[in-house]
C-alpha positions in Angstrom: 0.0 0.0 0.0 1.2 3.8 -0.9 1.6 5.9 1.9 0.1 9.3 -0.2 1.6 11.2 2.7 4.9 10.4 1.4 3.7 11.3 -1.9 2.5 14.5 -1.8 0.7 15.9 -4.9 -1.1 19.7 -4.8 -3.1 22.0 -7.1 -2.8 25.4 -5.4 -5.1 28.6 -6.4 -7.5 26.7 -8.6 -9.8 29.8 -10.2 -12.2 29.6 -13.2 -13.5 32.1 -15.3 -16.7 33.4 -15.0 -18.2 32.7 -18.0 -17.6 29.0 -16.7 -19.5 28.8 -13.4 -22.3 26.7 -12.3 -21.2 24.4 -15.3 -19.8 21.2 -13.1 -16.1 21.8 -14.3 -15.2 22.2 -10.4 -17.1 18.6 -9.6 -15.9 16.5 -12.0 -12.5 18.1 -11.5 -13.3 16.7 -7.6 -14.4 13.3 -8.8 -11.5 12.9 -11.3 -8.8 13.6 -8.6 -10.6 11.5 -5.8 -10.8 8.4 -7.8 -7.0 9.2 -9.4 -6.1 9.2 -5.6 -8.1 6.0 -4.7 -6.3 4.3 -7.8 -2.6 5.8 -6.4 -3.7 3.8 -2.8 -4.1 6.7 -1.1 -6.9 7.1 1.8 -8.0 10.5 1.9 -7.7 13.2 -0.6 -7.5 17.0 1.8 -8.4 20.4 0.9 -7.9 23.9 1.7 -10.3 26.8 0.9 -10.7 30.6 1.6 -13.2 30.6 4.6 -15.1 33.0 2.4 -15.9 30.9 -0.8 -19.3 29.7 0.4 -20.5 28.9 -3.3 -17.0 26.4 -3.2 -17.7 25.2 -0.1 -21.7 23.6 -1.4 -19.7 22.0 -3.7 -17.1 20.4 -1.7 -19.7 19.5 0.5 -21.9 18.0 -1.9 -19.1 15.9 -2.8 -18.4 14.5 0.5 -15.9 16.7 1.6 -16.3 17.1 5.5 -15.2 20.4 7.6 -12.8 18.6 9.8 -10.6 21.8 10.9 -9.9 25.4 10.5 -6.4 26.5 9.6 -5.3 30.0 10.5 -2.4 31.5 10.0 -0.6 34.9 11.1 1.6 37.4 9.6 4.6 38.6 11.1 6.5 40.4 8.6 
């Protein structure tokens, strides 16, 4: 079995033009890299959103993505 911690993979700052909302790109973009994950032996795919894209976060939800923690960070510079 693959330890996917060891093998870390990322897709930072995903946007989409406007033009293309509400068209199911971002879902099947969801269900594409969960089951590439699944086939790669991993056991959980994680995800980190603003904690203002509500519209993001019904479809995260809706595809069984679970709130499990809030990450906060703080500038010192």
């Amino acid at each position: 079995m693959r330890c996917c911690a060891l093998i870390s993979r990322e897709i930072s700052s995903c946007r989409r033009f406007a033009d293309k909302k509400r068209k199911g790109y971002a879902g099947m973009l969801l269900d594409w890299l969960t089951e590439h994950a699944r086939q790669q032996g991993c056991q959980a795919v994680h995800l980190d959103t603003g904690y203002a894209r509500h519209a993001a976060h019904r479809v995260y939800l809706g595809k069984g993505f679970e709130l499990s923690s809030h990450h906060m960070d703080k500038s010192i510079a």
